[in-house]
mmCIF file of the N, C-alpha and C atoms, coordinates in Angstrom:
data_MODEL
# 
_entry.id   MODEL 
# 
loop_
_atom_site.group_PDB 
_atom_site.id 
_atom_site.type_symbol 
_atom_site.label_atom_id 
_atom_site.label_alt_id 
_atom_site.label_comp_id 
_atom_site.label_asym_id 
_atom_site.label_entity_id 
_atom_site.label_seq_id 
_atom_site.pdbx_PDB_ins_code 
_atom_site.Cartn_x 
_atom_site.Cartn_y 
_atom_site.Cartn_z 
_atom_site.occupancy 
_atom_site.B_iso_or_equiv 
_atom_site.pdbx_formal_charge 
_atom_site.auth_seq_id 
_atom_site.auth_comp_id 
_atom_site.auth_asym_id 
_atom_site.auth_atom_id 
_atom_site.pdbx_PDB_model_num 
ATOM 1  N N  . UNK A 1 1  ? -62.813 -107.696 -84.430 1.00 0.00 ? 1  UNK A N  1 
ATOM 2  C CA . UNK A 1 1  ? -62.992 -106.482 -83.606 1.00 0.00 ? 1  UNK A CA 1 
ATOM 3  C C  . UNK A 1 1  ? -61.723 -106.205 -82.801 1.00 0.00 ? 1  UNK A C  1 
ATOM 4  N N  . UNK A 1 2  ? -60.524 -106.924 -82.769 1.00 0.00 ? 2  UNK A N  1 
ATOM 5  C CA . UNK A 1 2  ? -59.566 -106.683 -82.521 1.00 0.00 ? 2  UNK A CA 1 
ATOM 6  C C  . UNK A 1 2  ? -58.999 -105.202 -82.522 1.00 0.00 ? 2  UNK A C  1 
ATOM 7  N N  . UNK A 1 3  ? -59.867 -104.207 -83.676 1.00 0.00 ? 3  UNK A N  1 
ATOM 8  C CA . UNK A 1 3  ? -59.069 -102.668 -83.833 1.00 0.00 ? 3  UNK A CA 1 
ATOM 9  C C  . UNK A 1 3  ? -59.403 -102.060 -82.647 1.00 0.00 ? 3  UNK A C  1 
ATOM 10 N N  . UNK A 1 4  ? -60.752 -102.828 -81.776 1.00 0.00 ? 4  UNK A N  1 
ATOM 11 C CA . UNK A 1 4  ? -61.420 -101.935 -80.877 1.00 0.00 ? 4  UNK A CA 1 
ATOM 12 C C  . UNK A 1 4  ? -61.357 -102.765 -79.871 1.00 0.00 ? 4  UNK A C  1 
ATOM 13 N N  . UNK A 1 5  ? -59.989 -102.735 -79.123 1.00 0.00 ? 5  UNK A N  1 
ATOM 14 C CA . UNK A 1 5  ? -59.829 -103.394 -77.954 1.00 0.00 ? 5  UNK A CA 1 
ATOM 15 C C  . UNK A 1 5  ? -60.453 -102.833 -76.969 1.00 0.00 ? 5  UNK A C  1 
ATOM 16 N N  . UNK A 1 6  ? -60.122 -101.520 -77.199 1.00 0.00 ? 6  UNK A N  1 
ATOM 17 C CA . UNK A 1 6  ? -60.118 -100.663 -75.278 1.00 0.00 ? 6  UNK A CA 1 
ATOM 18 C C  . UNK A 1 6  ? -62.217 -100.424 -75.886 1.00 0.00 ? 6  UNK A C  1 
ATOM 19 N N  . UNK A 1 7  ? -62.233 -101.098 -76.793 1.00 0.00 ? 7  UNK A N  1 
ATOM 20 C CA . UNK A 1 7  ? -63.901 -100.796 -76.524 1.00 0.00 ? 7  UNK A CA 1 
ATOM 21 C C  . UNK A 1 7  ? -64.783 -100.101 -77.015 1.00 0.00 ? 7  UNK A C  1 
ATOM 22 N N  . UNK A 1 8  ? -65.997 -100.560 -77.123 1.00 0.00 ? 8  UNK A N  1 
ATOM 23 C CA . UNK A 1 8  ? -66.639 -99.625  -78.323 1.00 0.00 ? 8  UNK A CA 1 
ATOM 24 C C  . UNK A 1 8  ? -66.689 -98.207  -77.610 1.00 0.00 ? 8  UNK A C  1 
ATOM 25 N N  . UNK A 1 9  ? -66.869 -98.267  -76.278 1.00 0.00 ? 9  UNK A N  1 
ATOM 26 C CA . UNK A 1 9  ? -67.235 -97.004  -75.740 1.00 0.00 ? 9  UNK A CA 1 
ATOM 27 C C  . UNK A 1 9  ? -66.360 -96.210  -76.146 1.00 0.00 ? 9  UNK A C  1 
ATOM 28 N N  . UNK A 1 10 ? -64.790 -96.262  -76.045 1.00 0.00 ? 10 UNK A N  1 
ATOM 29 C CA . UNK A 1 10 ? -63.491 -95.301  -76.592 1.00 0.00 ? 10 UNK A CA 1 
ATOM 30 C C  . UNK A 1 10 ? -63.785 -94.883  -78.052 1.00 0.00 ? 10 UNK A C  1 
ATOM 31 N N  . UNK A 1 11 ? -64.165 -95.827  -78.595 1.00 0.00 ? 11 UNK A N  1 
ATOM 32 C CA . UNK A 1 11 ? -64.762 -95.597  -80.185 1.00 0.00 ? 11 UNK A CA 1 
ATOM 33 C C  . UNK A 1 11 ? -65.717 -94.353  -80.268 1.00 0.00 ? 11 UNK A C  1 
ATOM 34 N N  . UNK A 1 12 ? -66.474 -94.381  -79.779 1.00 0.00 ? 12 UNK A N  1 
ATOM 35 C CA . UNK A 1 12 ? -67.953 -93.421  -79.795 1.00 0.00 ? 12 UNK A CA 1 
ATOM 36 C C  . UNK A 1 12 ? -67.111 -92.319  -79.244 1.00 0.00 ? 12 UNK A C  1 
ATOM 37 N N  . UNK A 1 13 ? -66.558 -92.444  -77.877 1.00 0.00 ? 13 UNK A N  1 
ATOM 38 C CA . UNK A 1 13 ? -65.939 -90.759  -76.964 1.00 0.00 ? 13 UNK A CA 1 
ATOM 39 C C  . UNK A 1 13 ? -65.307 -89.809  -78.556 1.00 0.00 ? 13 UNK A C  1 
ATOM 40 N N  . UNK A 1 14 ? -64.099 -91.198  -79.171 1.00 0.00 ? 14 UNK A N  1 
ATOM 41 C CA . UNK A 1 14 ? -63.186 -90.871  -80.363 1.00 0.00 ? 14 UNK A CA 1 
ATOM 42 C C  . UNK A 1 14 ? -63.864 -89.720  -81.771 1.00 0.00 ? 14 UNK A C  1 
ATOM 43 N N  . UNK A 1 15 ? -65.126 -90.887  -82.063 1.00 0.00 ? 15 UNK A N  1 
ATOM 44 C CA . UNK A 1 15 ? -66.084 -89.746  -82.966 1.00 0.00 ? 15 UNK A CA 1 
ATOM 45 C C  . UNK A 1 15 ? -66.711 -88.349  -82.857 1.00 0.00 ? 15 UNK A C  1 
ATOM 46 N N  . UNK A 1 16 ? -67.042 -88.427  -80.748 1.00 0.00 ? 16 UNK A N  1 
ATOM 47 C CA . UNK A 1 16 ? -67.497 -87.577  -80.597 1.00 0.00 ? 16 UNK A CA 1 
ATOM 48 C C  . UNK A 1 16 ? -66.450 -86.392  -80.863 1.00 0.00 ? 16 UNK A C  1 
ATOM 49 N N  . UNK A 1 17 ? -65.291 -86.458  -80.681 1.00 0.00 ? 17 UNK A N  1 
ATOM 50 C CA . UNK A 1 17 ? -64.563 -85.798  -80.560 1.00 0.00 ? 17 UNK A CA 1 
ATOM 51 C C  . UNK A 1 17 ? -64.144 -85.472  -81.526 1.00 0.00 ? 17 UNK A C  1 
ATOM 52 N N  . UNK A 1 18 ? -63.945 -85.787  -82.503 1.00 0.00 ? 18 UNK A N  1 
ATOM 53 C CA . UNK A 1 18 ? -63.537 -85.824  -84.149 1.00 0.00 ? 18 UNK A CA 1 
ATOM 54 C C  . UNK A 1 18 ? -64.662 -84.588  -84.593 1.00 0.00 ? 18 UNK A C  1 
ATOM 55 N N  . UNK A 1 19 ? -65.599 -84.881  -84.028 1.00 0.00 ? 19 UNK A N  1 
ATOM 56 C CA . UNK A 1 19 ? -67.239 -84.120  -84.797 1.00 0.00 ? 19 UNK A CA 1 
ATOM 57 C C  . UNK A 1 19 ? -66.672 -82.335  -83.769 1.00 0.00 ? 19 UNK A C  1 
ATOM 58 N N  . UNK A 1 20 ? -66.501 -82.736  -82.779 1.00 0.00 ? 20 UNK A N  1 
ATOM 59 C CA . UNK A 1 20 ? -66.808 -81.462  -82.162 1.00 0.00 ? 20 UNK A CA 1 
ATOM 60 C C  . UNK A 1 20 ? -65.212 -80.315  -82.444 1.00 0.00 ? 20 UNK A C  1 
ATOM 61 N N  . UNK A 1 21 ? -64.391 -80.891  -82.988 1.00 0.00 ? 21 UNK A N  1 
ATOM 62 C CA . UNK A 1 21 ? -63.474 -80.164  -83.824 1.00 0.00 ? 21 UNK A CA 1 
ATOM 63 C C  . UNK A 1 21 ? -64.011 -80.100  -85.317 1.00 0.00 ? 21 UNK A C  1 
ATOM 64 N N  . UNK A 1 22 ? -64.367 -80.935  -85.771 1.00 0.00 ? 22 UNK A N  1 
ATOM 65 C CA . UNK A 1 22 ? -64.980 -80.528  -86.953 1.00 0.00 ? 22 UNK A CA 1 
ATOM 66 C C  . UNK A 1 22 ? -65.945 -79.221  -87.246 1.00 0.00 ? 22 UNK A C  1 
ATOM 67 N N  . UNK A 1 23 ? -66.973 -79.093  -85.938 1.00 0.00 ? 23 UNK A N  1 
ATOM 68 C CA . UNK A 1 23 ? -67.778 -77.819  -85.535 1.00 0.00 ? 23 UNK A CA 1 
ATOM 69 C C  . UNK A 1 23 ? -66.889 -76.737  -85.166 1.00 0.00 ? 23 UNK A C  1 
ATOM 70 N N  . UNK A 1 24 ? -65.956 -77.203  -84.827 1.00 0.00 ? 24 UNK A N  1 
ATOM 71 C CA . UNK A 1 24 ? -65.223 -75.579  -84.081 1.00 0.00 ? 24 UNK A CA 1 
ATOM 72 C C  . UNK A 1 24 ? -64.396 -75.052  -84.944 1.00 0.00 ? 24 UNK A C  1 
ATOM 73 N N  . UNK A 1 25 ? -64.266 -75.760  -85.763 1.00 0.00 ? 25 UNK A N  1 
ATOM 74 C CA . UNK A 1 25 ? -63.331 -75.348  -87.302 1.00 0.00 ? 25 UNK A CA 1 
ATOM 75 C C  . UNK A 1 25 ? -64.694 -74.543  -88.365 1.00 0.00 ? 25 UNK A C  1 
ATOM 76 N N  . UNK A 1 26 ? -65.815 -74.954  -88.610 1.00 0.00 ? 26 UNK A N  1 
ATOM 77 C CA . UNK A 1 26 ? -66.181 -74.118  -89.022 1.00 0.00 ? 26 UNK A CA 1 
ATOM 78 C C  . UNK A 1 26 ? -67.224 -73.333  -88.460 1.00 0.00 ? 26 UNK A C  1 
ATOM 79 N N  . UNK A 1 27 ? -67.294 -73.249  -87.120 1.00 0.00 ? 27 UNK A N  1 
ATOM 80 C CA . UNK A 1 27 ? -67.391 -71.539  -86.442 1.00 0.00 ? 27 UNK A CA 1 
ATOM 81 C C  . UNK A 1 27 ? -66.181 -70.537  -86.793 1.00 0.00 ? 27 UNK A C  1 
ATOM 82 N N  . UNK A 1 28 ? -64.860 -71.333  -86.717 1.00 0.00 ? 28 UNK A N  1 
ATOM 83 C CA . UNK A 1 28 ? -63.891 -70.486  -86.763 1.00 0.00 ? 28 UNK A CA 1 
ATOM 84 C C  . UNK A 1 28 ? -64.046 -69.841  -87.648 1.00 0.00 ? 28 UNK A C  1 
ATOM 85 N N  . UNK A 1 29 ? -64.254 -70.323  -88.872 1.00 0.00 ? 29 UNK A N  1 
ATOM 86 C CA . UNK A 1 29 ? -64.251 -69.531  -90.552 1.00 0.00 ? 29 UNK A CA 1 
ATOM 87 C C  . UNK A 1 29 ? -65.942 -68.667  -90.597 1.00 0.00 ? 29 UNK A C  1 
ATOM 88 N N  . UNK A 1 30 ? -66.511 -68.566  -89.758 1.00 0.00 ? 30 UNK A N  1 
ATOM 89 C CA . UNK A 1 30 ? -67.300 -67.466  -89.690 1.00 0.00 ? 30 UNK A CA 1 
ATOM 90 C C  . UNK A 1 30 ? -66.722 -66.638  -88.206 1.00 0.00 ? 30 UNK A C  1 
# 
């Protein structure tokens, strides 16, 4: 678990964030 030093919590914020550009990219294309 060494990849996830600073923590699972940074992990989860990381996905959330990944997902909520993923959503705003395709609102954009409508």
């Amino acid at each position: 678990m060494s990849e996830y030093g600073l923590g699972g919590g940074f992990a989860l914020i990381v996905v959330l964030f990944i997902l909520l550009i993923i959503v705003g990219a395709s609102w954009s294309n409508y």
